[in-house]
N, C-alpha and C positions, 0 to 999 in steps of 0.2 A: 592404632588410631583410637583417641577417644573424643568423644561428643563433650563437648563441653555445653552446647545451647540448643535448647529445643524450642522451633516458637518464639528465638528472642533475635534482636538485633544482633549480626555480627560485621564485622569489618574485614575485607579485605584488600591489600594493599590502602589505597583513597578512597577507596567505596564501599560506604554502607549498604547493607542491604539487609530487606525487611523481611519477616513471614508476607508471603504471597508474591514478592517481586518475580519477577522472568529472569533468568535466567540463559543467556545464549551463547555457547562456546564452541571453537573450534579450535584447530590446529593455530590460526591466526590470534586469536585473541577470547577474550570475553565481552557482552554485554550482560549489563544489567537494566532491566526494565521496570520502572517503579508500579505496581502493582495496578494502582491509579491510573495507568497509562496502558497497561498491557492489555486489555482489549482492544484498546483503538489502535494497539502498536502490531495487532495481529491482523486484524481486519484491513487495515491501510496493507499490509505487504499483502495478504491472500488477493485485494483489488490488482496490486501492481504486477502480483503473479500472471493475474487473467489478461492484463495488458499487454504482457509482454508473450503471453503464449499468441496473442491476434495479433500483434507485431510480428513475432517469429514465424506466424505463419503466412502472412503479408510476404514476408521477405522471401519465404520462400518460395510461393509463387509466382514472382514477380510482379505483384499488385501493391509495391509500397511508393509508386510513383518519384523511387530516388529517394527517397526519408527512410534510411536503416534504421533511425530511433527518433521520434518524435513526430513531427508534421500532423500533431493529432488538432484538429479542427472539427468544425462541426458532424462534417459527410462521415470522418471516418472513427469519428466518436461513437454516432448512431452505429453504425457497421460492427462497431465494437458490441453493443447492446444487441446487437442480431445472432454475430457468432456464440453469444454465451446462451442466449436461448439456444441454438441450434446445437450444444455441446453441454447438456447439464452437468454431466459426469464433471467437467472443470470447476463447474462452482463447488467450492469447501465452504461457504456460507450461506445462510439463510439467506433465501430469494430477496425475502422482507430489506434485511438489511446491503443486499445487491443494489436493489435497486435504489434506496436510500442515498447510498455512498455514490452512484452511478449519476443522480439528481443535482446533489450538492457538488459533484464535477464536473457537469453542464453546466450547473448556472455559473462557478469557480471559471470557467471558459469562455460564457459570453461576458460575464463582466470584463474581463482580461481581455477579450477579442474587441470592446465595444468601448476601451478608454476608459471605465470607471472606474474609479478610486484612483487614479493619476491625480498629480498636478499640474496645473492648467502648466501649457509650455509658454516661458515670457518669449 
């Protein structure tokens, strides 16, 4: 094997990719994450991580009211901001930006739940 580039743009197959991009591969495929992006591209999946672990554990309690996935609303949004206090060990990110990202998906909800930003129905 030889290195042809260090530090510089290379191409593979249709995709560029830059010094700093993400990188994500598996057996399935690859993504490439543009560098610009890869923090908010981590932070958004570690939130959805946490969502799904208070999902998963809904379900298996019996306490997901019939909603295997979704039916998140106001009651069980908060609920959600309870279980991750009560479990810090799950958070993988700064509190600071928990609760930031947990903010901007409240208010992402009641706008959504309350008709705004629709168009008026004729």
């Amino acid at each position: 094997m030889q290195i042809f580039n260090v530090e510089g743009l290379i191409r593979i197959g249709q995709a560029v990719v830059l010094p700093g991009d993400l990188v994500i591969a598996n057996a399935e495929g690859v993504l490439f994450v543009p560098a610009i992006l890869a923090e908010q591209a981590i932070s958004d999946a570690e939130f959805t991580n946490l969502m799904d672990a208070y999902n998963f554990e809904l379900n298996r309690e019996g306490k997901n009211g019939g909603q295997f996935e979704g039916g998140w609303n106001a009651e069980k949004f908060s609920g959600f901001k309870q279980w991750v206090e009560a479990h810090p060990d799950e958070l993988k990110m700064p509190k600071e930006e928990f609760e930031q990202m947990y903010n901007e998906r409240t208010e992402r909800m009641n706008r959504r739940n309350s008709g705004a930003g629709r168009p008026p129905a004729h």
